[in-house]
C-alpha positions in Angstrom: 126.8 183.3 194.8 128.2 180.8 197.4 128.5 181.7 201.0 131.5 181.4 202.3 131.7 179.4 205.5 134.1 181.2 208.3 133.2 179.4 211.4 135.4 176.8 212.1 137.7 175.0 215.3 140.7 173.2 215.0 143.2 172.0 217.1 146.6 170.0 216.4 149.0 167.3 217.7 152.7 166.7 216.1 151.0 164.1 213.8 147.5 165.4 213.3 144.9 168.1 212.8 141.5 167.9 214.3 139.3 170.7 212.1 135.4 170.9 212.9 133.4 172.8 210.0 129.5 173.5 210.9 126.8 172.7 208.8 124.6 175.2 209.6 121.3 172.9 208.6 122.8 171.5 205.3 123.0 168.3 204.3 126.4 166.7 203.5 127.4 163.9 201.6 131.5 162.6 200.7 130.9 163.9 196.9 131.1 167.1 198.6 134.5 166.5 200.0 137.4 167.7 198.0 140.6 167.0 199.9 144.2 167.3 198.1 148.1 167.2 199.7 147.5 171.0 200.5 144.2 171.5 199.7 140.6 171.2 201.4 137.6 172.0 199.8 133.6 171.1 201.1 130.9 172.5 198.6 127.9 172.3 200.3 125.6 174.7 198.3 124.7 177.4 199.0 127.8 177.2 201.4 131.3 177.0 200.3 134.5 176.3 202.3 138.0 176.5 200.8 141.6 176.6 202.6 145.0 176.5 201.4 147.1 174.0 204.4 150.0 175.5 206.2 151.6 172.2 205.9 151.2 169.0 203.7 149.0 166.5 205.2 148.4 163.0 204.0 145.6 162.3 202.1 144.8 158.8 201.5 144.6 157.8 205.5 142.8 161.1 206.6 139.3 160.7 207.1 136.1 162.9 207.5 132.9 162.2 209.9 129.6 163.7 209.4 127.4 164.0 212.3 125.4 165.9 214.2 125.1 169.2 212.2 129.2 169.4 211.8 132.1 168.0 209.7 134.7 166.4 211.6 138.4 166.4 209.8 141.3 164.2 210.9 144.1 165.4 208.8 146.9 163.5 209.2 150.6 165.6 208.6 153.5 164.0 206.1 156.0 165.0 209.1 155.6 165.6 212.5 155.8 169.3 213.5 153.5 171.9 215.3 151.7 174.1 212.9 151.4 178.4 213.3 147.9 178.2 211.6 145.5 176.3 209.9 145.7 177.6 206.7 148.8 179.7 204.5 148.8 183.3 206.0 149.3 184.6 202.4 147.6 183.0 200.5 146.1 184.9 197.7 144.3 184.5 194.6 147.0 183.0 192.5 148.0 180.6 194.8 144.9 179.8 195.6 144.5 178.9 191.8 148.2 177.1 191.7 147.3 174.6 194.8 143.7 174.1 193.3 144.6 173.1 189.6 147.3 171.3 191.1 145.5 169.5 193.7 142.9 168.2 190.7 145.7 166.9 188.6 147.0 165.4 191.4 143.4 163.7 192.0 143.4 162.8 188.7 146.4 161.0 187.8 145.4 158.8 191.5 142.4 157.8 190.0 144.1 157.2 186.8 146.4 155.1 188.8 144.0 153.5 190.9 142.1 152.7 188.0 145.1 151.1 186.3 145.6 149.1 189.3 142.6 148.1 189.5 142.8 147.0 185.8 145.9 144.9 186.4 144.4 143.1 189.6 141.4 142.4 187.8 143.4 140.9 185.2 145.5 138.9 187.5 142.5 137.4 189.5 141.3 136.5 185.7 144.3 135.6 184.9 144.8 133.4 188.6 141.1 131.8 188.3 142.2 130.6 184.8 144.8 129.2 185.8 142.9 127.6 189.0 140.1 126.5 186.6 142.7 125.0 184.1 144.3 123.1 187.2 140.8 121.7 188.4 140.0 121.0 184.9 143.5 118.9 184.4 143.0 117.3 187.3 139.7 116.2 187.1 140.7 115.0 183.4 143.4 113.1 185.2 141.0 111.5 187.4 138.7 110.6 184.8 141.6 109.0 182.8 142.7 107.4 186.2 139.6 105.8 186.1 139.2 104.6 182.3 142.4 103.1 183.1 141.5 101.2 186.0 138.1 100.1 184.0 140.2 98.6 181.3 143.0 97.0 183.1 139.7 95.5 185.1 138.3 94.9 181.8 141.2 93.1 180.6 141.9 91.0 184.0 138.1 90.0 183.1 138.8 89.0 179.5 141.5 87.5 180.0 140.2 85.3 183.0 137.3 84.2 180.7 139.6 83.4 178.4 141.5 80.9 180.4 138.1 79.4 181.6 136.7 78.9 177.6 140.6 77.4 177.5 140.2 75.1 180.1 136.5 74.3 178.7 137.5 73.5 175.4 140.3 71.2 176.8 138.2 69.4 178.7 136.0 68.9 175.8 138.3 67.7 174.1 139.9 65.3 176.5 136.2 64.1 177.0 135.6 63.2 173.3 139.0 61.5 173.4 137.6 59.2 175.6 134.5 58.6 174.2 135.7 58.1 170.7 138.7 55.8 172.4 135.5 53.9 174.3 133.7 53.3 170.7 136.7 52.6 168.4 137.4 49.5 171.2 134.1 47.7 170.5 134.2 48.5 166.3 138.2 46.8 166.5 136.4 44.0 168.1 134.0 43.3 165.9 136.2 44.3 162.9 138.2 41.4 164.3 135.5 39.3 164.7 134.4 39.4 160.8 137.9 39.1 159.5 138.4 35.8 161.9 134.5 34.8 160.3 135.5 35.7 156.5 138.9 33.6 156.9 138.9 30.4 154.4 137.0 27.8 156.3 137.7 24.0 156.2 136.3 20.9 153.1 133.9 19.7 156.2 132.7 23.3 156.9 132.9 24.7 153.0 130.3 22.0 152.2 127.7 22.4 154.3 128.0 26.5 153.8 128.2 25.3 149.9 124.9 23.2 150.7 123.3 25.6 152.5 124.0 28.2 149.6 122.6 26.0 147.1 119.1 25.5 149.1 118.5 28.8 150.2 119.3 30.8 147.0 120.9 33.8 147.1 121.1 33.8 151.2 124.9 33.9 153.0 126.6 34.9 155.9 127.8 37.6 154.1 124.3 38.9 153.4 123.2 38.2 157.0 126.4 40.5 158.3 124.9 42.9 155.8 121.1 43.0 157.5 122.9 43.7 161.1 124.7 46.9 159.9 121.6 48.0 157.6 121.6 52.3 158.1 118.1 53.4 159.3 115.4 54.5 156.5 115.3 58.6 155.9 113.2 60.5 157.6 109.8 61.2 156.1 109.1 64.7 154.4 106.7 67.2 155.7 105.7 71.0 155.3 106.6 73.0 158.2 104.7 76.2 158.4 106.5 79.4 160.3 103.9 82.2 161.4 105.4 85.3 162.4 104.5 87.9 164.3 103.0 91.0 163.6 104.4 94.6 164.0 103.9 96.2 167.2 104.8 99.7 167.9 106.2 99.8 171.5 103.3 102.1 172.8 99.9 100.9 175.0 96.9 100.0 173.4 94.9 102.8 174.7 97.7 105.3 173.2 98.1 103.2 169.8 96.6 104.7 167.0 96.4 101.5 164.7 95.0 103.0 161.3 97.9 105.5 161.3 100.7 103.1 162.2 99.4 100.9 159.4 98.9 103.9 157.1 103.5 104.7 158.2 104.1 101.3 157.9 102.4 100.8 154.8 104.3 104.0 153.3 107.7 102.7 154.7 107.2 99.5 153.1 106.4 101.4 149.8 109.6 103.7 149.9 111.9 100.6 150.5 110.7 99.0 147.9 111.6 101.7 146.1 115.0 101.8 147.4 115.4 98.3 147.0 114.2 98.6 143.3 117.1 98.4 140.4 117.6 102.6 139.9 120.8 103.0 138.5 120.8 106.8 140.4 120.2 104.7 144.2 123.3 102.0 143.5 125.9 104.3 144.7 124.0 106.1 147.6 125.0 105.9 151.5 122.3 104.5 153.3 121.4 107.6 155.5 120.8 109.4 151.8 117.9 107.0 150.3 115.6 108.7 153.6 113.6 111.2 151.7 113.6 113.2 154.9 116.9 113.6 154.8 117.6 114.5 151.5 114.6 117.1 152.0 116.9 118.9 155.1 119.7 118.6 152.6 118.0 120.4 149.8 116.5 123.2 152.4 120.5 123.5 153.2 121.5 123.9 149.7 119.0 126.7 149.0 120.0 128.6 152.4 123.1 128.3 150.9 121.9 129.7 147.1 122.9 126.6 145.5 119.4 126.3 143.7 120.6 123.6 141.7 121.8 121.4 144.1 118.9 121.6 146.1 117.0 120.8 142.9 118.8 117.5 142.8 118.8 116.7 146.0 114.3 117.3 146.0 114.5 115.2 142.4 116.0 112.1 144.4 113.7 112.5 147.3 110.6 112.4 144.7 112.2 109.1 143.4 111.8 107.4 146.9 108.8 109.0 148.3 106.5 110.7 146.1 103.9 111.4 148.3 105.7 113.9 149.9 103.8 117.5 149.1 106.6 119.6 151.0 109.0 118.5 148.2 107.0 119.7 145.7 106.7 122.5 147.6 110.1 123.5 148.4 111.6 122.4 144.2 109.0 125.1 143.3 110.5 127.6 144.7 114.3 126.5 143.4 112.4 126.8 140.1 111.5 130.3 140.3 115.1 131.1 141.7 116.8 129.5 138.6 113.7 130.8 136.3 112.1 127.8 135.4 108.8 129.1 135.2 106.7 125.8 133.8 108.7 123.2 136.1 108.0 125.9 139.2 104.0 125.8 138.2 103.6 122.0 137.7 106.0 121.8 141.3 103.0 124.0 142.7 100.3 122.1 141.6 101.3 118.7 142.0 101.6 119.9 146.0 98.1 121.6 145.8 97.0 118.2 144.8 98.5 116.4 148.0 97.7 119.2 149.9 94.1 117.6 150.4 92.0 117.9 152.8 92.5 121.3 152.8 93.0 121.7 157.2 94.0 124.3 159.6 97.3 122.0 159.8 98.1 122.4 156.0 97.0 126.5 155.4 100.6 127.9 155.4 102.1 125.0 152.7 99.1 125.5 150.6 99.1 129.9 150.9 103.2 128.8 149.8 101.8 126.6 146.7 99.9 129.6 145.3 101.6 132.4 146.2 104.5 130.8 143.7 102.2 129.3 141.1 101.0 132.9 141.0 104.7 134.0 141.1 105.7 132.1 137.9 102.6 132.7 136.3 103.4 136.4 136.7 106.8 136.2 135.3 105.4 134.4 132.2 102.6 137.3 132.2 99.4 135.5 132.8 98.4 137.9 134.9 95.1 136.5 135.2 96.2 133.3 136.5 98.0 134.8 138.7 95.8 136.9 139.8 93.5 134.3 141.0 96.4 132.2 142.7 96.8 135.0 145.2 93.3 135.1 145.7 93.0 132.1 147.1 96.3 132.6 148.7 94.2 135.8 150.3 91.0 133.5 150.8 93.0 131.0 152.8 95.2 134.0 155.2 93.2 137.0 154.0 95.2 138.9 157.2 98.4 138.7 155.2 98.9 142.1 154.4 101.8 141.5 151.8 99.5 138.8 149.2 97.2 141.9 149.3 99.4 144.4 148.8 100.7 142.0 145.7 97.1 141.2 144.4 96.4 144.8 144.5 100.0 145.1 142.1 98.9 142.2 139.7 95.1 144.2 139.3 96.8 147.3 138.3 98.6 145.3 136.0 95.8 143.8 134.6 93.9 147.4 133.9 96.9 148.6 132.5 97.3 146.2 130.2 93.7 146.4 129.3 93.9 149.7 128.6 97.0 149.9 126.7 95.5 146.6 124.6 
């Protein structure tokens, strides 16, 4: 039962009430603090104080002070006027109950509201930092294009500056080979000039001696003496010029360079485009990006996410073509096999990745566990069991902490026995 708390002092101006509420040892906290239009309540357990107002009194600007063992209440009144007592003088039970249940609704639909209101600021300060952040956003998109726009009209103030410069070269090239060729048709005119005045019909006095002359010395005339002057010089000799080129050099230091590996990767890449480079009528109408192996690999792992078996098929097939060496391929065609039941093309997959899966390392265990776990698989479905049975054996050899091979193996034994049994 609660204990009613009678002790109190108040006193009262036109516009406030001053009410003082002893503790009595307890300890008070605002969740204790009920205060409506007309209402005051302070549950404090065990203690329990309750009063019905003579007058309304606002309630969102009065306040409450806890200190030193009291309650201190500054009530503030809705209109000026002196009150006759603290409380209703009749106030019983069912107005007690009226001014409560109203007071809570009251209390209720505020926080409702104050909630709401809350609700719509927090919107509009979303909605306001939106739109600030949009602004900034605009504006720094401005700037940006403020900028490209300023590069290029630089850009093009630069072109075309350079292009008045190559102008100006190229005219002055040009005068300059005008003059040269001007300087070297003068001297050829001349001596044009000079062997039309020579070739002109000479005089009897002249033509005899040149007929003399022509008759001692044989075939010898000024014509072919004109011809020795302007003789073109003999061709140049022919010779073997020998180009060495330069090795390939990976752009990493010699103490980091691993040389038998890079010539093991160049080797291969030298192998797979020849391949590419061979005449497959399947490789004439690829892109470039698709004769990588690699990438056809991602593209087939795509395709079986995706459940489209046989196109990842296709896509392995054409990666096999360029790169054969490759036992992931193998690997990852396998298990499109066993998807689109293909049981013998899903074994030979298997096996043929087993065999490039050699060494067996620590780097290769989870591809080779793969290889048999599926060669067991198909070997299964065709029920070999025994064949199978021993591919998850040495699935379990190789990750014998793999709780679901074992659980599997343990499946394919009972198999086994059974069919035994029943044979």
């Amino acid at each position: 039962m609660p204990v009613w708390l009678r002790e109190h002092s108040w006193r009262q101006t036109l516009t406030a009430v001053y009410l003082s509420l002893p503790l009595r040892g307890a300890r008070a906290t605002p969740a204790n603090i009920f205060c409506g239009e007309q209402y005051l309540k302070v549950s404090i357990p065990p203690f329990l104080f309750e009063a019905v107002l003579y007058a309304p009194i606002d309630d969102t600007n009065s306040t409450a002070k806890i200190g030193n063992g009291n309650i201190f209440f500054t009530l503030y009144k809705k209109e000026p006027a002196m009150w006759d007592s603290l409380t209703l003088a009749d106030a019983g039970k069912e107005k007690l109950q009226y001014v409560r249940e109203n007071a809570v609704l009251k209390a209720q639909e505020k926080a409702k509201e104050d909630t709401e209101a809350k609700k719509i600021t927090k919107q509009e300060h979303k909605k306001y930092a939106l739109e600030a952040t949009m602004k900034l956003e605009e504006a720094e998109r401005k700037r940006i294009e403020d900028l490209k726009e300023k590069e290029r009209q630089k850009v093009a103030k630069e072109l075309e500056f350079w292009k008045n410069q190559q102008k100006d070269a190229d005219n002055y090239k040009s005068v300059q080979k005008n003059a040269e060729l001007h300087q070297e048709i003068e001297p050829l005119k001349e001596r044009t000039n000079e062997k039309m005045n020579k070739s002109r019909i000479p005089s009897e006095g002249t033509s005899k001696i040149r007929l003399k002359s022509t008759r001692g010395h044989g075939s010898h005339s000024i014509f072919s003496q004109n011809l020795k002057e302007e003789q073109l010089p003999a061709p140049r000799a022919a010779a073997t010029i020998k180009v060495n080129f330069t090795p390939r050099v990976f752009p990493t230091a010699l103490r980091e360079s691993r040389v038998a590996e890079e010539e093991e990767w160049l080797h291969k890449q030298a192998e797979a485009q020849g391949r590419i480079n061979s005449d497959l009528s399947e490789l004439e109408d690829l892109k470039e990006e698709e004769k990588n192996p690699d990438w056809l690999k991602e593209k087939g792992n795509k395709m079986f996410a995706m459940g489209n078996y046989l196109g990842a098929v296709n896509a392995y097939n054409l990666a096999v073509t360029l790169n054969n060496k490759l036992p992931l391929l193998y690997l990852n065609r396998a298990a499109c096999h066993l998807k689109l039941r293909n049981l013998h093309k899903a074994i030979e997959d298997s096996s043929k990745a087993l065999e490039l899966l050699t060494p067996p390392v620590p780097d290769n265990e989870n591809a080779r566990v793969k290889a048999h776990v599926r060669r067991g698989t198909a070997f299964c479905q065709l029920e070999l069991y025994t064949e199978g049975l021993q591919d998850y054996e040495a699935a379990l050899k190789i990750d014998p902490k793999n709780k679901i091979i074992e659980k599997d193996a343990e499946k394919i034994r009972h198999l086994i026995q059974e069919t035994m049994q029943s044979s």
